[in-house]
C-alpha positions as CSV (number, residue, x, y, z in Angstrom):
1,X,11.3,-11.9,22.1
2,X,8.8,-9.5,23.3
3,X,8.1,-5.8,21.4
4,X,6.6,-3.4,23.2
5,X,4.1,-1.6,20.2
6,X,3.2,2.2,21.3
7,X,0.4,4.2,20.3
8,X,-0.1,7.9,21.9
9,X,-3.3,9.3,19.6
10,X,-4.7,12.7,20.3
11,X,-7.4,11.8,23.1
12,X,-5.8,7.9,24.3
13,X,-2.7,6.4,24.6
14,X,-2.4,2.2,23.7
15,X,0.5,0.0,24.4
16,X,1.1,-3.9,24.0
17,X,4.0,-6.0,25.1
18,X,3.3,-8.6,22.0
19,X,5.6,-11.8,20.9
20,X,5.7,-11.0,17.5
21,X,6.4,-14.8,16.4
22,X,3.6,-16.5,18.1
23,X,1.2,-12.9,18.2
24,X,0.4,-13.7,21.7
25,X,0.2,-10.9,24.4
26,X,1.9,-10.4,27.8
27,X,-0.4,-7.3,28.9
28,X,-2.3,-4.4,27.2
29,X,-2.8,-0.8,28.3
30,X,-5.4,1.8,27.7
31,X,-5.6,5.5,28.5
32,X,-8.6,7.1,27.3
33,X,-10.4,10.3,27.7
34,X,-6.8,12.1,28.0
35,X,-8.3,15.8,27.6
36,X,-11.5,15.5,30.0
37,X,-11.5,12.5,32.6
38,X,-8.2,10.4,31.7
39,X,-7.9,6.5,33.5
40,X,-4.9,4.2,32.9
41,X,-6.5,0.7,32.3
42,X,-4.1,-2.3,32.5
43,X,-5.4,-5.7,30.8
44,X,-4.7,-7.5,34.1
45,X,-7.4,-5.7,35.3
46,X,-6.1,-3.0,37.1
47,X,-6.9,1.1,36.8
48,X,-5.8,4.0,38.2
49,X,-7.5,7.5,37.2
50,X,-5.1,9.7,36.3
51,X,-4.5,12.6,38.5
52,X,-3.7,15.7,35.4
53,X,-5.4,15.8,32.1
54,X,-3.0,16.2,28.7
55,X,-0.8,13.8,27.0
56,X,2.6,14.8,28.7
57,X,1.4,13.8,32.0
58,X,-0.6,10.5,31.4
59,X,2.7,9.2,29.0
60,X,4.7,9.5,32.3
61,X,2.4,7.4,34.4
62,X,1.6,5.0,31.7
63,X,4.9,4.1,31.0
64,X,6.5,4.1,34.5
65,X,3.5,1.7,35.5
66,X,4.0,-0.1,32.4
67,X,7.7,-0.2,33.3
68,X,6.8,-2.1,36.8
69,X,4.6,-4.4,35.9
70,X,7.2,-5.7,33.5
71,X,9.9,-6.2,36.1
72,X,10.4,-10.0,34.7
73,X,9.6,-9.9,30.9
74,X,12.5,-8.6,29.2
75,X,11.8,-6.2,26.3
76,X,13.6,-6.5,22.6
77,X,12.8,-3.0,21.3
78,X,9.8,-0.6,21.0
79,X,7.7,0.0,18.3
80,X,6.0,3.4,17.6
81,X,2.7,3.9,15.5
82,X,3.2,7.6,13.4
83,X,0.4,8.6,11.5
84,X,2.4,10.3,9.0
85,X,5.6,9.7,6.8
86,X,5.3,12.2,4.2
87,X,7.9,11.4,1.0
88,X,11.0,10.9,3.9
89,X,9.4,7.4,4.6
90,X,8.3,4.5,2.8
91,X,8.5,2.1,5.5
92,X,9.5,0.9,9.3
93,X,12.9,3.2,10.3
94,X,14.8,2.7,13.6
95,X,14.2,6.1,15.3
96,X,16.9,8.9,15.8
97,X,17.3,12.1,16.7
98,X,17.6,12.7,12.9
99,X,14.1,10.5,12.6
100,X,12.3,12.5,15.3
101,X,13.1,15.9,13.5
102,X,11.7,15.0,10.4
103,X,8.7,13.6,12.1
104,X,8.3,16.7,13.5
105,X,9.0,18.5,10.2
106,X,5.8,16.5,9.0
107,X,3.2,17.6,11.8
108,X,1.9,20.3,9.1
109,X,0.5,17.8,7.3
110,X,-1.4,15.6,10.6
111,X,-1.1,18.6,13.1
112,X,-3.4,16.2,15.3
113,X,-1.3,13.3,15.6
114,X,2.1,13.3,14.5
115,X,3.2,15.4,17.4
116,X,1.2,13.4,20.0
117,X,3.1,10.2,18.1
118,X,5.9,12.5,18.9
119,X,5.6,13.2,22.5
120,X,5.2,9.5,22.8
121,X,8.5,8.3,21.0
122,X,10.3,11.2,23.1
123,X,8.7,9.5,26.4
124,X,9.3,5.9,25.4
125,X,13.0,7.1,24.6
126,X,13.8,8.6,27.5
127,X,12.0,5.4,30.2
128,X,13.4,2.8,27.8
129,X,16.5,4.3,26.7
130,X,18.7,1.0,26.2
131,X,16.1,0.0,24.1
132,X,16.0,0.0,20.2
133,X,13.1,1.9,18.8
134,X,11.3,1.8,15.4
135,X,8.3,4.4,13.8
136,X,6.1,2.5,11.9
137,X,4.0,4.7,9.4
138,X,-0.1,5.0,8.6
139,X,1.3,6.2,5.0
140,X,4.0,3.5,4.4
141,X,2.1,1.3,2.2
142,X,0.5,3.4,0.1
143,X,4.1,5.1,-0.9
144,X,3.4,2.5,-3.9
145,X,1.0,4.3,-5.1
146,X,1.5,5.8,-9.6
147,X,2.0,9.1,-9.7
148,X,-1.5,9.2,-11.9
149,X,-3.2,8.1,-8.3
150,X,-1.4,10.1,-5.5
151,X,-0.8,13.4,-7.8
152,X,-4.1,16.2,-7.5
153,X,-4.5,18.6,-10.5
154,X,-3.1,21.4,-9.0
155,X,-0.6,24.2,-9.9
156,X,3.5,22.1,-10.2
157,X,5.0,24.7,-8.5
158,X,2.3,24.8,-5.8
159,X,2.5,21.0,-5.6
160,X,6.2,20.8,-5.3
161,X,6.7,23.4,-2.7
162,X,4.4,22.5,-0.1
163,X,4.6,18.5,-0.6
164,X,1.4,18.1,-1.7
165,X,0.0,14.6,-2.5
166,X,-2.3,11.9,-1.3
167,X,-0.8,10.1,0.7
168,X,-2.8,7.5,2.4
169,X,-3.2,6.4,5.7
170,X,-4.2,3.2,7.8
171,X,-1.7,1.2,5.9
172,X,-0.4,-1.3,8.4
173,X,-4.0,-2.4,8.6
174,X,-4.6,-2.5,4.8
175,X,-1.2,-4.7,4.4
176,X,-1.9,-6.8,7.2
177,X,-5.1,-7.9,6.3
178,X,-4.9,-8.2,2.5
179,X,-1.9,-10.7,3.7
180,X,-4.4,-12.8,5.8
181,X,-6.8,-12.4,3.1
182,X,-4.0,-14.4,0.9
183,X,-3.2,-16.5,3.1
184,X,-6.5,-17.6,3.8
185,X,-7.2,-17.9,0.3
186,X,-4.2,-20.1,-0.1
187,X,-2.9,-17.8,-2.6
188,X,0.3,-15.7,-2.8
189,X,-0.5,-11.8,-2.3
190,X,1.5,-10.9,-5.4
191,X,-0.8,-12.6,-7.6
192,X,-3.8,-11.3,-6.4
193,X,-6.5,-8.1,-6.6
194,X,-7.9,-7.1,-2.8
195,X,-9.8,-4.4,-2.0
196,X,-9.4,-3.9,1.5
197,X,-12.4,-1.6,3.9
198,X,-11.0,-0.6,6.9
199,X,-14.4,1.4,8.6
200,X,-14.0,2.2,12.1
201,X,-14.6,6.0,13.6
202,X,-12.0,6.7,10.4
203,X,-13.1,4.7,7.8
204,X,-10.7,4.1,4.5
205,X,-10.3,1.8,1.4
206,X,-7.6,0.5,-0.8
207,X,-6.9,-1.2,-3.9
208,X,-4.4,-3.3,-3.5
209,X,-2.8,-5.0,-6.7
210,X,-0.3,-7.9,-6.7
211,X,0.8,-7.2,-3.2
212,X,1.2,-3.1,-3.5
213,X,-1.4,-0.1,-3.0
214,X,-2.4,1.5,-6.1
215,X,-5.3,3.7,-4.9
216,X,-7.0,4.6,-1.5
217,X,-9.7,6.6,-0.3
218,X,-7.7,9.1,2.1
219,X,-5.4,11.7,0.6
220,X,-3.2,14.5,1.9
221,X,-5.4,14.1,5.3
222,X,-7.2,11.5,6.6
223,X,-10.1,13.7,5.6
224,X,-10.7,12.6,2.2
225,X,-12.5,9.5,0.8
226,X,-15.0,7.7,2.6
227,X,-18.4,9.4,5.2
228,X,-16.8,8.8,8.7
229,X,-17.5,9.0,12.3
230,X,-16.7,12.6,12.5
231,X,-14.9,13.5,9.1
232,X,-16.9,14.2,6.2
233,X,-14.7,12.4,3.7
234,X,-15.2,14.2,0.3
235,X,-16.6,17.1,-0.4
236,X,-16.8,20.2,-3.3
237,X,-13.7,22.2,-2.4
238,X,-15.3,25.1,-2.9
239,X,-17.4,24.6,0.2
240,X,-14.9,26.6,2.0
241,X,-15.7,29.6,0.1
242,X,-19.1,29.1,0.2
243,X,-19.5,29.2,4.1
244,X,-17.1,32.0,4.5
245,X,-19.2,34.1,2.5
246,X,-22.5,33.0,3.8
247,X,-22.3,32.1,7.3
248,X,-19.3,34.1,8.1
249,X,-17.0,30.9,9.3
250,X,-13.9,31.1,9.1
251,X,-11.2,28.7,7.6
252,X,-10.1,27.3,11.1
253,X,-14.1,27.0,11.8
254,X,-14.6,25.6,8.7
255,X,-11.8,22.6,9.2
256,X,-13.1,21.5,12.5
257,X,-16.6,21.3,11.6
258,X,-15.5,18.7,8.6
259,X,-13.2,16.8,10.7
260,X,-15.3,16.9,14.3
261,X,-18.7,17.8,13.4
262,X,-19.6,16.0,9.9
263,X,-19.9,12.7,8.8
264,X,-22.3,10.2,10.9
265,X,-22.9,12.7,13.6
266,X,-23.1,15.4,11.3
267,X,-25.4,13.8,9.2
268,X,-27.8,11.9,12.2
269,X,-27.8,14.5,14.7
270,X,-27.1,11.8,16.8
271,X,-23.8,9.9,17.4
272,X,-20.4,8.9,15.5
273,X,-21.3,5.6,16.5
274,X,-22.6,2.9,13.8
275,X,-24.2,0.9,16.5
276,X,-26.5,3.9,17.5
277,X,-27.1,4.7,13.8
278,X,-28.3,1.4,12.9
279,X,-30.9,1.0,15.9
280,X,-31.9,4.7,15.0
281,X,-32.7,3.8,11.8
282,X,-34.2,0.4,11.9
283,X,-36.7,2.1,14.6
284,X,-37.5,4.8,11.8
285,X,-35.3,7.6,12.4
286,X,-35.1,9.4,9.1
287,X,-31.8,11.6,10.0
288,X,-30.1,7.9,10.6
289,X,-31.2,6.4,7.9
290,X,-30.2,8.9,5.6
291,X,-26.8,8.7,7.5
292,X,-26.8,5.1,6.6
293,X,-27.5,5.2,3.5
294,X,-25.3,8.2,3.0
295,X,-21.9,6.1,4.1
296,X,-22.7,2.6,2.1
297,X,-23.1,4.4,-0.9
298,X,-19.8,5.8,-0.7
299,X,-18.3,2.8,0.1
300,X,-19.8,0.9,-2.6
301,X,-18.9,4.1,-5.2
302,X,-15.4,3.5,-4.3
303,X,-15.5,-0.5,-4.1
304,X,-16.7,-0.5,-8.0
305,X,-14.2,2.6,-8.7
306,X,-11.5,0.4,-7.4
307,X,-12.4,-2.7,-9.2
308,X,-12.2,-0.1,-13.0
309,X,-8.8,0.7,-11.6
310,X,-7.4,-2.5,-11.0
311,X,-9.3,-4.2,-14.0
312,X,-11.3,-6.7,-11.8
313,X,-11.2,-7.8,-8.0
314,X,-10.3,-11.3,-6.5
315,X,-11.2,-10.4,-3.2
316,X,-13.3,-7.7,-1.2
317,X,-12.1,-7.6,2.4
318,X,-14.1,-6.0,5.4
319,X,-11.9,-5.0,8.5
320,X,-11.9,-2.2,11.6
321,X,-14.6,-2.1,14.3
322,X,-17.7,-1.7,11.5
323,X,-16.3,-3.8,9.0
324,X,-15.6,-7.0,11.4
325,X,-19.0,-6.4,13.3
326,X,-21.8,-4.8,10.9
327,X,-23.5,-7.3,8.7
328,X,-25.5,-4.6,7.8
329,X,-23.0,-2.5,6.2
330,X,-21.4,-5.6,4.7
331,X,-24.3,-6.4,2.9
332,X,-25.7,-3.2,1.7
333,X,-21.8,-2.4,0.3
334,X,-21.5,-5.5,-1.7
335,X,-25.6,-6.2,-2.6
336,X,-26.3,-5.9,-6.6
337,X,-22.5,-6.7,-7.4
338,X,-23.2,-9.8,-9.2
339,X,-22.2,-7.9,-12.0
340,X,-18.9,-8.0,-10.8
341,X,-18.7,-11.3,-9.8
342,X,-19.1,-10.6,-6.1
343,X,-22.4,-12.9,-4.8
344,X,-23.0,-12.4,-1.2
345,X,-24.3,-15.2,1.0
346,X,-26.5,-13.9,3.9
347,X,-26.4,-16.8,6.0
348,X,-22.6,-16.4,6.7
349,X,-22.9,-12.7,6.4
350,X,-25.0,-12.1,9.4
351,X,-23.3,-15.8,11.2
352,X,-19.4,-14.1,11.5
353,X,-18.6,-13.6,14.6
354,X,-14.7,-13.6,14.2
355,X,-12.1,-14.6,17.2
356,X,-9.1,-14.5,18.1
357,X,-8.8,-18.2,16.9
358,X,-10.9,-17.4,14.0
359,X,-10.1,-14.5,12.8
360,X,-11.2,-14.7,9.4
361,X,-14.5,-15.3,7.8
362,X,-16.6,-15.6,4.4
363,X,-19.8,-14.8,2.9
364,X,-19.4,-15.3,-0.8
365,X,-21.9,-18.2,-2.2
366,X,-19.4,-21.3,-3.4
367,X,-19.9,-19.9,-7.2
368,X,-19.1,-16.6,-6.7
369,X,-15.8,-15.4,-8.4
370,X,-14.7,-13.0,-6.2
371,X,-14.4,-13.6,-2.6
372,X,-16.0,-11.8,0.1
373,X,-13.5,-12.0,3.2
374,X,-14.3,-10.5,6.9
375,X,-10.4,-10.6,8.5
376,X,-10.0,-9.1,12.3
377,X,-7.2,-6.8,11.9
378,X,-4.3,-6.7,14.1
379,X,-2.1,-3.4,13.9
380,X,-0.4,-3.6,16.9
381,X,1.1,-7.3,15.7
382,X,1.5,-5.6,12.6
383,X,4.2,-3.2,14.2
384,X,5.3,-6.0,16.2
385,X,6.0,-8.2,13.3
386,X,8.1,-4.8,11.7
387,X,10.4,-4.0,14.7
388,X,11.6,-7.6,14.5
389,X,12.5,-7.6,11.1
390,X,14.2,-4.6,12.0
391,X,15.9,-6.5,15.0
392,X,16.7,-9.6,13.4
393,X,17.9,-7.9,10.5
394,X,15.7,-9.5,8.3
395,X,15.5,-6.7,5.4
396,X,19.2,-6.0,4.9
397,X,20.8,-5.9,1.5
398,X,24.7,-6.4,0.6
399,X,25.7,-2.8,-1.2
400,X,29.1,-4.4,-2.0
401,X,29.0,-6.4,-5.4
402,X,28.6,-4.2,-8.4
403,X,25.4,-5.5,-11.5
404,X,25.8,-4.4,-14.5
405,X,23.5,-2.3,-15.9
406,X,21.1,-3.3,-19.5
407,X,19.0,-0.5,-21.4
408,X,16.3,-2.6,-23.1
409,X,14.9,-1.4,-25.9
410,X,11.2,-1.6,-27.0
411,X,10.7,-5.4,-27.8
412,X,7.9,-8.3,-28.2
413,X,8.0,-11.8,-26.8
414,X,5.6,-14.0,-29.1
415,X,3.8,-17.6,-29.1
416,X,4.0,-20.1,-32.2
417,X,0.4,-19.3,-33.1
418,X,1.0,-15.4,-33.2
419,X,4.4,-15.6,-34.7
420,X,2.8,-18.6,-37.5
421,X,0.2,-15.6,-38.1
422,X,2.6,-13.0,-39.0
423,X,5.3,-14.9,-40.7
424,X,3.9,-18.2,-41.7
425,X,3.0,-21.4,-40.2
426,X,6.2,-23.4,-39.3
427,X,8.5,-20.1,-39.9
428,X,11.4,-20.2,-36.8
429,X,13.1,-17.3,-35.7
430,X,16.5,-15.9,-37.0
431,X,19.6,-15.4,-34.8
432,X,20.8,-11.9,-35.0
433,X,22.3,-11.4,-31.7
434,X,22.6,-13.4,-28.8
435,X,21.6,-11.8,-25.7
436,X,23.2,-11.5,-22.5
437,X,21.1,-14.1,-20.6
438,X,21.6,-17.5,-21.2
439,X,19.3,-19.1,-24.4
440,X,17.5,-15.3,-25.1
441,X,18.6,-13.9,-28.5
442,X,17.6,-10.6,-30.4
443,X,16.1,-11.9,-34.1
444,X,16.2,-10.8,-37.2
445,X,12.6,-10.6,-37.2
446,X,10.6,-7.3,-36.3
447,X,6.5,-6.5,-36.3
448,X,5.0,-3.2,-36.7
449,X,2.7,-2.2,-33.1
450,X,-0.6,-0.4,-34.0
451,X,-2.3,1.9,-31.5
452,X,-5.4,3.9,-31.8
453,X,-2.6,7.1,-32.1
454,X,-0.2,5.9,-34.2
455,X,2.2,3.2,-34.9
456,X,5.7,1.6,-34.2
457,X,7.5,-0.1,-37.0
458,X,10.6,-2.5,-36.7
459,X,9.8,-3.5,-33.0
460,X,12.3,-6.6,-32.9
461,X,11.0,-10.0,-32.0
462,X,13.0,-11.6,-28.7
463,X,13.6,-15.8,-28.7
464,X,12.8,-18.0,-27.7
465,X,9.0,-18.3,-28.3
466,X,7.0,-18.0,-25.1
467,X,3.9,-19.3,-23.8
468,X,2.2,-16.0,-24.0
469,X,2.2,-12.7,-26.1
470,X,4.0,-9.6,-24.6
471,X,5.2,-6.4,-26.0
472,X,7.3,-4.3,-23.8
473,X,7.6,-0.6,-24.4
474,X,9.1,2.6,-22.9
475,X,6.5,5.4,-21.3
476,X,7.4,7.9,-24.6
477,X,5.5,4.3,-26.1
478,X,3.0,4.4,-24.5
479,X,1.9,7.8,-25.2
480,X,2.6,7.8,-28.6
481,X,1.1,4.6,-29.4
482,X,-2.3,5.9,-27.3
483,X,-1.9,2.7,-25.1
484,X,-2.6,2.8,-21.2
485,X,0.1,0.0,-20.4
486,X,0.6,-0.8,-16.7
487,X,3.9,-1.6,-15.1
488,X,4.0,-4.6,-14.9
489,X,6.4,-8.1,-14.2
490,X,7.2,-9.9,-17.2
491,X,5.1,-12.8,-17.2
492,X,2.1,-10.8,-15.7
493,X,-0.1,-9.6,-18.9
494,X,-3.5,-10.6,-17.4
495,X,-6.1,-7.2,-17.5
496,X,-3.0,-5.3,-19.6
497,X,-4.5,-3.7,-22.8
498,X,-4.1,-5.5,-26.4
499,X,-3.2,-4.4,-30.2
500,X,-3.0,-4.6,-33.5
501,X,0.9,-6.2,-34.2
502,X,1.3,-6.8,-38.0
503,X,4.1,-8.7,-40.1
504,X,4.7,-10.0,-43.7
505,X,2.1,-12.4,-43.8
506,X,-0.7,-11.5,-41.7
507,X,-1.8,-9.7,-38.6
508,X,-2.9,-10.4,-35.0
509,X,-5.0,-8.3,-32.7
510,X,-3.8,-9.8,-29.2
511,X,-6.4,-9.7,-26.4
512,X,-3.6,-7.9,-23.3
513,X,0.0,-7.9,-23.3
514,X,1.2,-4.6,-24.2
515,X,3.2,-3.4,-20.9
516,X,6.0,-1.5,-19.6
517,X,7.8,-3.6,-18.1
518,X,9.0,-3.0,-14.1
519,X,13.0,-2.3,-13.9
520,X,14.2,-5.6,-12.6
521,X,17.8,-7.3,-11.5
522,X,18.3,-10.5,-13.0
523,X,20.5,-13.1,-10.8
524,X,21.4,-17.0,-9.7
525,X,20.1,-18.4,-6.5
526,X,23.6,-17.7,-5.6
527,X,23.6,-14.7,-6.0
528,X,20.6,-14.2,-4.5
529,X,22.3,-15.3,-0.9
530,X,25.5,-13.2,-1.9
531,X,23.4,-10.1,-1.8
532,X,21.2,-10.9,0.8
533,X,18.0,-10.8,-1.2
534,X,15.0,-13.4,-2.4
535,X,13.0,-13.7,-5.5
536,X,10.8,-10.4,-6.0
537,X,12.0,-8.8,-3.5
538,X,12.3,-5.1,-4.0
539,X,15.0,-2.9,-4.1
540,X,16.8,0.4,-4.7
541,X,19.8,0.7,-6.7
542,X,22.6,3.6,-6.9
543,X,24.1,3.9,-10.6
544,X,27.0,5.7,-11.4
545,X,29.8,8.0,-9.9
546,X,29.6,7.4,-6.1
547,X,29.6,11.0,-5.4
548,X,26.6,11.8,-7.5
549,X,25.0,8.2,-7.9
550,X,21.5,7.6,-9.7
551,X,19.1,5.7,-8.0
552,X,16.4,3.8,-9.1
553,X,13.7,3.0,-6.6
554,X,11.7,-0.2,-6.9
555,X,13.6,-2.5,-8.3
556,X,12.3,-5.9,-8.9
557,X,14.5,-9.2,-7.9
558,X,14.2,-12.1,-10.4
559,X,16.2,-14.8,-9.2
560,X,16.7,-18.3,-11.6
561,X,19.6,-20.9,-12.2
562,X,19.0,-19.4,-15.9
563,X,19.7,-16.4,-15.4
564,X,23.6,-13.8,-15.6
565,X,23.8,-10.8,-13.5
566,X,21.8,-7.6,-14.7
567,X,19.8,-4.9,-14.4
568,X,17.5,-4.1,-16.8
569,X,16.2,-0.9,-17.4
570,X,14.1,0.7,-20.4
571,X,15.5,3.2,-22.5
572,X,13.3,6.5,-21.3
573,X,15.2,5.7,-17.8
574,X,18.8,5.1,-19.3
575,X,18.2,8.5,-21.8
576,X,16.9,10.4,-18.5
577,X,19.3,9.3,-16.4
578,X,22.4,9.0,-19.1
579,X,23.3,5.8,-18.3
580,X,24.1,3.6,-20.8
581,X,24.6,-0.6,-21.3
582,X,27.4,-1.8,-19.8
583,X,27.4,0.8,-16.6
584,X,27.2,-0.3,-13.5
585,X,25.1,-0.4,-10.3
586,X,25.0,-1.3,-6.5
587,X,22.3,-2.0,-4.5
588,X,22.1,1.1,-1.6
589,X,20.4,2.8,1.2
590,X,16.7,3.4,0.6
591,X,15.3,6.4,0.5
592,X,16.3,9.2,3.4
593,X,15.5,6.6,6.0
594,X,19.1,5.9,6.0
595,X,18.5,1.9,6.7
596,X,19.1,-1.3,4.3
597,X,15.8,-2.5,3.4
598,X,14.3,-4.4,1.3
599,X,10.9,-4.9,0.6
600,X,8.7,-7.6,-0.5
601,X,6.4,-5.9,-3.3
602,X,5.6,-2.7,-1.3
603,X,7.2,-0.7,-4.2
604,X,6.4,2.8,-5.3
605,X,5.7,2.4,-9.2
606,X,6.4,6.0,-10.6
């Protein structure tokens, strides 16, 4: 199977015909310098210089020489990079006519890409048209972003009009290589904490937390976050009104200088290009080295804001044309982080020189906790590896059997020490309703919660014991108790905040534990092939009257032989939602993509 991946950016056009099993690649194309002195480069080493300058021109000839050079490979389907998604999309979407308008809806929020994606999908479509094609999304990822991290302080009515959030971009490289980065740690990406730097010519970083993006640098535009080639990355917004009033610029002015004229060449005088700035400024150059210095600080501002946000960091991961090749850069964004565990090793910083065969390096020292990872990223295999899903149907659901629907109430899982603490060593639990899954049962027994606002008495105690202590509370909880509790999977209390808990015969301030607990779908490994689904996989679910269903997004699959049929949610969501024990739900199309999907941890935690 061979996917043909597609990328038409504002000044080049890219294309691959990729396996995406075995990642290896039948031929490669490159059209640069689209708006000056355009030349169609073919990885078999041929090039023709195109004879008309603009995009509309140069997609014809690339793909009708594309087209005849691949007289004998067959192609499965096409695969379109799109820089932007908005809310419409939270992941890879066979394309329509109904797909390429809201694409288009979207270009006011990347008027200088998404319609050049555009033109190239409409090209594609029309010289492959008995092909399948699939848009593939910059923003995708980071759709699983909390509302506390994609949401600026703005007016609502403002914000909810015009759409306005942060929304992320480079995600396909972010995903990719925080899943080599787990790989190559031997680990599995849901248990781990990655902060992935993706610096190129755009330059972006992301926090990346049990397999899903909870923070990154970029934001509505690809304009915030991080000193770029050309982009200034953040800045005081009321720079706008400042150089309106005193250099007479106007908004339009304004914009291009921050996106074209700032950032490395902005701040050097110079060039956009690392390479140049680092020669510059080893040979004394005083506008490069302050350009230098300039861009690492940023980077290592948002490497040890990203380590606060996730609690802690298990690996820091270097990727894009400066972050595979710059030892440099690696080493003045990671020096004096001993503090977080990080302990560079300059030997194997400045050795890495990753292939294609070794694409991934290290230069941590053997004792250092967290590990310091250079991974060559690979978006075009990235999109490859989506458009096959796609094709092989790899991420449908079954929407036909109906799961009942559970509204939990707050409640506290304890150990034998803790529970020995409150009620007295040897005490065992009291019956006072068995539950719906097998061996759990609701006791007699309750503990009061203390937070540093108030406190929750008769919180009832769930058996059987457990091997650690979690209390599991509602959002309305949370604030009232003062607590900061993540959303989290049961099971997962690692860098979750503590408390006071109390009972008749002592108290216990537990270390982390206190949670909200992440709506999830309990079923049998039968089940599990019944609805076409594996173990923490994500989904959404449609609850209630089919005309006017409810549907909850990011829904966690936890699949056991001990387990009965049932979605549990918490009580804010059954009280908002008026859905009550007993209802019933189906899993159903995500999103307005208007495909089956399921996702493996990419969910959007609200």
């Amino acid at each position: 199977m061979n996917i043909l991946v597609l990328n038409a950016g504002s000044s080049s056009i890219k294309a691959a015909v990729i396996n995406p099993i075995s990642g290896k690649r039948f031929l490669e194309l490159t059209a640069d310098n689209l708006l000056d002195q355009p030349t169609l480069q073919f990885s078999d080493g041929t090039t023709t210089p195109l004879s008309k300058t603009g995009h509309e021109h140069a997609l014809k000839v690339c793909l009708t020489a594309l087209e005849e050079k691949l007289s004998d490979t067959k192609l499965a389907g096409v695969g379109h990079r799109v820089v932007h998604g908005g809310e419409a999309f939270d992941g890879p979407v066979r394309i329509t006519d109904e797909v390429e308008g809201q694409i288009a809806a979207l270009s006011p929020l990347a008027p200088l890409h998404n319609p050049v994606n555009l033109s190239g999908i409409r090209a594609a479509r029309k010289q492959f048209s008995d092909l399948d094609h699939f848009a593939i999304f910059d923003t995708a990822f980071h759709q699983s972003m909390p509302r506390r991290a994609k949401t600026y302080a703005l007016p609502k009515e403002l914000i909810e009009q015009y759409g306005i959030r942060r929304y992320g971009f480079h995600g396909t490289s972010h995903q990719y290589v925080a899943q080599r980065a787990a790989e190559y740690l031997q680990n599995d990406l849901r248990n781990l904490r990655i902060i992935t730097c993706h610096l190129g010519n755009g330059c972006s970083v992301a926090a990346i937390e049990f397999g899903r993006s909870v923070e990154t640098s970029m934001g509505m535009t690809p304009l915030e976050g991080l000193v770029m080639g050309t982009r200034s990355g953040d800045i005081d917004p009321g720079l706008f009104a400042y150089l309106r009033e005193q250099s007479g610029l106007s908004t339009n002015e304004v914009e291009t200088m921050l996106n074209r004229e700032s950032g490395l060449l902005g701040l050097s005088g110079k060039s956009n290009d690392m390479r140049t700035i680092l020669a510059a400024a080893t040979n004394g150059d005083p506008d490069c080295q302050l350009a230098l210095q300039v861009f690492t600080h940023r980077l290592r501002k948002y490497i040890g804001a990203y380590t606060a946000v996730m609690g802690g960091v298990d690996a820091i991961v270097f990727t894009g044309g400066i972050g595979e090749n710059s030892a440099v850069i690696r080493h003045r964004a990671v020096q004096r982080m001993d503090y977080l565990g990080a302990v560079i090793y300059e030997e194997s910083n400045t050795a890495i020189q990753l292939t294609e065969d070794q694409p991934v390096g290290e230069f941590h020292v053997r004792h250092s906790r967290v590990s310091l990872l250079v991974i060559k990223t690979d978006e075009q295999l990235a999109i490859a590896r989506d458009c096959h899903k796609l094709l092989e149907k790899a991420d449908e659901v079954n929407t036909l059997p109906v799961i009942p629907v559970a509204v939990s109430a707050r409640h506290a899982h304890l150990t034998r020490a803790t529970l020995d603490t409150l009620y007295g060593v040897g005490y065992e639990l009291t019956v006072k309703k068995w539950l719906s899954q097998p061996g759990q049962f609701a006791a007699e027994e309750t503990i009061t919660v203390v937070g540093p606002r108030n406190t929750i008495e008769r919180v009832r105690i769930l058996g059987p014991l457990r091997s650690k202590d979690q209390i599991e509370v509602s959002r309305t909880d949370e604030f009232f108790l003062g607590i900061d509790a993540p959303i989290r999977e049961s099971g997962k209390v690692a860098n979750t905040p503590g408390c006071k808990i109390i009972g008749p015969a002592g108290s216990v301030t537990i270390k982390d534990g206190l949670i909200c607990a992440w709506r999830h779908i309990h079923m049998t490994p039968a089940e599990a092939i019944q609805f076409g689904v594996q173990d923490r996989d994500v989904v959404e679910v449609a609850v209630g009257s089919p005309d006017r269903p409810v549907i909850f997004g990011n829904v966690l699959i936890r699949v056991s032989d001990q387990y009965k049929l049932e979605m549990h949610i918490d009580t804010d969501e059954g009280n908002a939602a008026e859905i009550n024990t007993g209802d019933e739900g189906v899993l159903t199309l995500t999103g307005r993509t208007g495909t089956l999907r399921k996702r493996r941890v990419e969910n959007r935690v609200v």
